[in-house]
N, C-alpha and C positions, 0 to 999 in steps of 0.2 A: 264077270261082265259078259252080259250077252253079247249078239253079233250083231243084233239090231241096234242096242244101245252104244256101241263103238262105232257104227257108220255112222249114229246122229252126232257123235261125238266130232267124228272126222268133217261130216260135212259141218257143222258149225267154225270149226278150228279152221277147214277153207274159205267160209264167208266172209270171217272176219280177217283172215290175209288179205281174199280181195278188197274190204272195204277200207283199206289200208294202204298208201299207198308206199312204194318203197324208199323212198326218202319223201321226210315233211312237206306240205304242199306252202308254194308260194303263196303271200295273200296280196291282191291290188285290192284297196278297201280306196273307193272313189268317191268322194261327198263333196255336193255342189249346194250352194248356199240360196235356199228360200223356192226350190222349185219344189211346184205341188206335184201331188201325184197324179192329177187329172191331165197336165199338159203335155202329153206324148198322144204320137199316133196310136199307139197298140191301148191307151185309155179312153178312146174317143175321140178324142179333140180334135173337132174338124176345120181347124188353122193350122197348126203346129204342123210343120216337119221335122220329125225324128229317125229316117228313114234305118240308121244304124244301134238306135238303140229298142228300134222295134224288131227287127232282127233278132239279136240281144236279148231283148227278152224271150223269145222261142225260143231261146240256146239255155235259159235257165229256169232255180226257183222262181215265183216270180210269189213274195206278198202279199194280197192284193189289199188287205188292209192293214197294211203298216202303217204306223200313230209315231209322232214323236211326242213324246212323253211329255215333254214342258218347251213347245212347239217356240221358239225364241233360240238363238245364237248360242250365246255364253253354254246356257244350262245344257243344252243338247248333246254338245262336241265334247263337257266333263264325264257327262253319264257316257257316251258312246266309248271313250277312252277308259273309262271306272268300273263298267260296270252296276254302276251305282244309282242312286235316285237322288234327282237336285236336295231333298233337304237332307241328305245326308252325306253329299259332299259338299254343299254348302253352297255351290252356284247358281242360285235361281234368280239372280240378277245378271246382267251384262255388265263386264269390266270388273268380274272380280278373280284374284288367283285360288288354282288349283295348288293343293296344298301339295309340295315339289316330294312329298313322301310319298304318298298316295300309289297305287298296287294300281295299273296299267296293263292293259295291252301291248302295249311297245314294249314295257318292260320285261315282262311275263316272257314272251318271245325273244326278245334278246337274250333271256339268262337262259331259255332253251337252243340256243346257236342261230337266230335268227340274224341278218340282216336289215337293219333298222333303219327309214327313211321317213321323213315329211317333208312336204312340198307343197304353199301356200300358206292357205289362210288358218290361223291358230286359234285367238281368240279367249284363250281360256291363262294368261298369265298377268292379266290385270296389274301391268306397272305401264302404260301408256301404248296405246296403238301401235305409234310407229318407234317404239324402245326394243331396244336391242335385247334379245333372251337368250343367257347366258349357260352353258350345255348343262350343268344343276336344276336348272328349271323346262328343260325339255321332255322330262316324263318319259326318257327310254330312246327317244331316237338318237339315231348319232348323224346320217347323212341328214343336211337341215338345210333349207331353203325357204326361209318362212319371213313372214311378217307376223304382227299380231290379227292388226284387222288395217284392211283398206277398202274401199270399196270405186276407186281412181283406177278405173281398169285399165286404162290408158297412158297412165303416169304410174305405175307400182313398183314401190321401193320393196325390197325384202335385205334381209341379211344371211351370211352362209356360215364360217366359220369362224368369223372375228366382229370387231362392234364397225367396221366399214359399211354403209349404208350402200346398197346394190340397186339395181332397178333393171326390172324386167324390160325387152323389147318388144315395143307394140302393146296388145291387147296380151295381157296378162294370161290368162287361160291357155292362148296358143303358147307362148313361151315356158310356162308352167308343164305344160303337156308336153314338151320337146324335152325338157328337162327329164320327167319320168320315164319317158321313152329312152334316152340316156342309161341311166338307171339300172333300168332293165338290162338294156345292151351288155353293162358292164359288169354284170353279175350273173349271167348266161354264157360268158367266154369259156367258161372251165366247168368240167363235169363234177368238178370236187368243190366249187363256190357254194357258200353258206346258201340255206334258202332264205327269201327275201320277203320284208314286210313293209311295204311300202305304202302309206297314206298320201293320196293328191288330194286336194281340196281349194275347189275354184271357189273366186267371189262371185260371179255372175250364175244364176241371171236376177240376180239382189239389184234392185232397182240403185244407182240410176238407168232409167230403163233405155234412153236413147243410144247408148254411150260401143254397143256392140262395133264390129268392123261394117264397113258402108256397105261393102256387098252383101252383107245377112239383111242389114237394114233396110236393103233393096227389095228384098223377097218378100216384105211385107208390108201390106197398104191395110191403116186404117181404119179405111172407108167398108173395105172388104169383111174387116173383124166380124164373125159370129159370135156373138155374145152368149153366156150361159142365162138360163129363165131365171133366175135370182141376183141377174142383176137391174138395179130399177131404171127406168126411161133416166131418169134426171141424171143420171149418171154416165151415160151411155157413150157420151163423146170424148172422156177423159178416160176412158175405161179403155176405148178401144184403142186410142193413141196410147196407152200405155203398155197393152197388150202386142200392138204389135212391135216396142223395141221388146219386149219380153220375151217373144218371140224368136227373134232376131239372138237373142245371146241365146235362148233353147237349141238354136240349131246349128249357131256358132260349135257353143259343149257337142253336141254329137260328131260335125266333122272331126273337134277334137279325140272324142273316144272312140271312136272306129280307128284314128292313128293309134290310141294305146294298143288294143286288142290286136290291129294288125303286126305292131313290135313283137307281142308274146309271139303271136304264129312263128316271125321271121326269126327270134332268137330262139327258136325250139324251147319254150317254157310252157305254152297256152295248154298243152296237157298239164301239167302239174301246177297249177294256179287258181287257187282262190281267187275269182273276178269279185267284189260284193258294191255293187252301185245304190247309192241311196243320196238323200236331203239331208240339213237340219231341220227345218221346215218346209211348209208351204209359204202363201202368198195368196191375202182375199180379193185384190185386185180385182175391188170395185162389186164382190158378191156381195149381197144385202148391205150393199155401201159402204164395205170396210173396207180399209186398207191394211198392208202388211201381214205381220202375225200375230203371236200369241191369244187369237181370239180362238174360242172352242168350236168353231164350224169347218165342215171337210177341209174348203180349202187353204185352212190353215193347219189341220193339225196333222192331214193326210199325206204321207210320203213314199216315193218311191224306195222299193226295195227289190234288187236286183241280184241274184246268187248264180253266178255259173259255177259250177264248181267238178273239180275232174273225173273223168269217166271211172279213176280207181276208186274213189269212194260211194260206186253202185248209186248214187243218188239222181233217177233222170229228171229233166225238166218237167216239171209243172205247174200249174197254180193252184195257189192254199190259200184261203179264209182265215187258216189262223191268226189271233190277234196278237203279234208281235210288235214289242215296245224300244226304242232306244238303248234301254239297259239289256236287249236281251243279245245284242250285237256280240259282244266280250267274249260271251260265255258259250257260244255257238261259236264260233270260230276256234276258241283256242278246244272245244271238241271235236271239231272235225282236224284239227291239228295231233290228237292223238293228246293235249295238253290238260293238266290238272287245272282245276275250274278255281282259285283263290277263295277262301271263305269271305273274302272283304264283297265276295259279290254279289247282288240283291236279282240280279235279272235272271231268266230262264234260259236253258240249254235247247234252242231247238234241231239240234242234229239227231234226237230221237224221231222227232216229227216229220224229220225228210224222208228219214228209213222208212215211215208207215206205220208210227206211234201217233198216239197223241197228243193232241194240242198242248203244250205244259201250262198254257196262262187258262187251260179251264175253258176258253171261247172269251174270254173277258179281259181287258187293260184297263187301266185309272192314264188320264190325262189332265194336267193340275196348271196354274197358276199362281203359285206362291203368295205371289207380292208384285201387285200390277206395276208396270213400271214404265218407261220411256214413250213409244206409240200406242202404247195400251195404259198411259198413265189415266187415272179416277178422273180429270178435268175431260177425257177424252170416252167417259164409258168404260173404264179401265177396273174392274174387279177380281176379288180372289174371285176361285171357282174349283171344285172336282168333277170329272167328268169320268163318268166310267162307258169305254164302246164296245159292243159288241159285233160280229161281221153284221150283224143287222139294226144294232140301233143305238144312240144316242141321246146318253142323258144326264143332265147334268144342273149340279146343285151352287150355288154360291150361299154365302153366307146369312144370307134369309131364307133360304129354303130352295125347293124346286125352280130352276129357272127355264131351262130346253128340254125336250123332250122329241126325236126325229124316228122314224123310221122311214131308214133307206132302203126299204126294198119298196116301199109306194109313192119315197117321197125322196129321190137321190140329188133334188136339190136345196133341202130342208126347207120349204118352204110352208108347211103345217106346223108350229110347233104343238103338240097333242100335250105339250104341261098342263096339269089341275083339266083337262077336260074330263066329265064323269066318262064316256064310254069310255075311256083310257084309263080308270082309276088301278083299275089293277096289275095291267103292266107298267106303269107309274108307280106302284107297290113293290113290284116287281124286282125294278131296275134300281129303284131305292134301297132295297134290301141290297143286292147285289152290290153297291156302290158302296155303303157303309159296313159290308163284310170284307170286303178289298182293302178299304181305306184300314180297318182295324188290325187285319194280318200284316201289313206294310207299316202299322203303328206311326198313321199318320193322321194327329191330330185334327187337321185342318183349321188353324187359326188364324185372326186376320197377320194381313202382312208385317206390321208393325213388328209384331211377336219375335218374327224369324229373322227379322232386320238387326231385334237388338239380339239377339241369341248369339249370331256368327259378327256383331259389332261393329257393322258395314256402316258407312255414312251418305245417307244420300239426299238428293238435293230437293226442290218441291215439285218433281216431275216423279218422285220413286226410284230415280237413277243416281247408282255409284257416279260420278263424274267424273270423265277419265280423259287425260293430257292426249291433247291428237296427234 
């Protein structure tokens, strides 16, 4: 062996110690329910105060085109937890169960000596709302504090370690956050405590929108709302009264998350902690006069994604274009954990891309529709649809053909759709090709919803919805 060849030897053998860090890193994995990614100060949004997670974001990866894959509740919170794509864990409705077998992030971590915690909102065990979830069906955590779903920020029942129904105090989010903050505390007392994997996941700022504490609600008027240019005149006054209690819980959640991050500092953790902040969705809130989600336009399918992550693993803060999807949450994490990636899982590893590789999804994601269903039921406009995005454009087919077609670099509030126009025919060929080459590697059919309804034997009612005991 040469001498040249045993220093590149050595210096490799040192990069990767440092990127390494000396015990496993903690992870806070934070998911807030239905906020886009546009409504932060560090996004634009010239309403919003975010002041703490605009910070926050300077301190990490940052995104900026993160997609949730099947932009709706149920489906998002199975695939973030799987790994997986809704039809092939089967959730692409709301109100159905994750199959209590199913290969986990919680778990995965646990049987590596992790620390296991959730706190909040669940959603994904489909035996009633506010039913008791018995530690079989909790997918690997062991500290619990959960409900299924509520959206009663005010009044929030959860359960802990027995079928006793509990309720939070006050505005659910702050108490939720005091709890994690706990948490942390208690697993930062000793140098030899397990590392910690803790998921919080707020209801808000998931409409109802007025319902935040009085004094957020105080911070915002109305009258004052800037509206985005797609959304239309007739709309305008419903929009912005809604926007500002939206507001109002946006900046509730940040006082909240500046108390997390400020915990790690105080229990000497904040070095060795995976921060990762993100959505299940967005929220169209009155753009091109939709509400809610599941539709294929930014403000629904676009999500924050937020990575701090510690100075041992060499990765400094930036922002990336890359197109990262829901499933690919798992399998980056438990790499930057040092962890073996499960073959049950369909998403991409981006811890190579932080180091200074590339993109692993190619510059490309599919974002899909199953089986329209609840506020995106057919009576409502509600259709299948695949959408495949790129950091630059949007396109996307339903089951007759061609339906959207955007580019966000001249058109960042979709307001052209360039479908079937000639001068467009060929990047319309283009994105078509690309979309139906994705679809075919992912060997996903694309057939109407009925298909997959009766496939996994779901029963649902004439809105497209499982119908589930509140």
């Amino acid at each position: 062996m040469t001498l040249r060849l045993l220093f590149a030897l050595c210096l490799a053998t040192l990069a990767a110690h440092a990127a390494t860090p000396a015990r496993p890193p903690n992870i806070l994995l934070v998911v807030a329910d239905q906020w886009r990614a546009q409504a932060f100060g560090y996004a634009g949004d010239p309403n919003v105060r975010t002041p703490n997670f605009d910070r926050f974001e300077r301190e990490s990866v940052h995104f900026t085109q993160a997609v949730s894959g099947m932009p709706v509740c149920t489906p998002m919170r199975a695939t973030l937890l799987t790994g997986q794509r809704p039809q092939t864990h089967g959730l692409f409705l709301n109100d159905v169960p994750l199959n209590p077998q199913a290969i986990t992030l919680a778990k995965e971590l646990k049987a590596a000596g992790y620390a296991t915690g959730m706190i909040g909102k669940w959603h994904i065990d489909g035996h009633g709302r506010s039913s008791y979830i018995p530690p079989e069906r909790r997918q690997g955590f062991d500290y619990w504090k959960v409900l299924e779903c509520t959206h009663a920020y005010n009044k929030s029942p959860y359960y802990a370690d027995g079928p006793e129904k509990l309720m939070w105090e006050g505005y659910d989010a702050q108490a939720q956050t005091r709890d994690a903050q706990q948490f942390i505390r208690d697993r930062a007392k000793t140098a030899s405590a397990k590392p910690f994997f803790l998921q919080l996941s707020w209801g808000p700022p998931h409409n109802p929108y007025e319902t935040a504490p009085a004094n957020y609600r105080a911070m915002y008027s109305a009258e004052k709302i800037q509206l985005r240019p797609n959304v239309p005149p007739s709309h305008a006054v419903p929009t912005r009264a809604a926007l500002a209690g939206y507001y109002a819980h946006c900046t509730a959640l940040d006082d909240c998350f500046a108390d997390l991050l400020r915990t790690l500092d105080e229990a000497g953790v904040a070095d060795n902690t995976i921060v990762v902040f993100t959505s299940d969705h967005g929220d169209m809130i009155g753009s091109h006069a939709q509400q809610r989600k599941q539709r294929p336009w930014e403000e629904s399918v676009r999500i924050p994604m937020l990575w701090r992550l510690p100075k041992a693993l060499g990765i400094a803060p930036q922002r990336t274009a890359a197109t990262i999807n829901t499933e690919d949450i798992m399998p980056t994490l438990l790499a930057l954990c040092g962890r073996a990636i499960p073959q049950t899982v369909e998403g991409f590893d981006f811890s190579g891309h932080l180091r200074g590789g590339a993109d692993p999804s190619g510059g490309a994601t599919i974002i899909r529709c199953t089986s329209p269903f609840g506020e995106f039921q057919r009576s409502n406009g509600g259709k299948e649809y695949r959408q495949v995005r790129t950091a630059r454009y949007s396109y996307v087919r339903d089951l007759e053909g061609p339906w959207l077609l955007y580019d966000h670099e001249r058109d960042p509030y979709e307001l052209d759709n360039l479908v079937n126009k000639p001068e467009h025919a060929r990047l319309q060929a283009e994105l078509d090709a690309l979309l139906k080459g994705k679809l075919a590697e992912q060997k996903d059919e694309f057939l109407p919803g009925p298909a997959y309804v009766a496939k996994w034997g779901y029963k649902v009612d004439a809105r497209g919805t499982v119908p589930y005991a509140p």
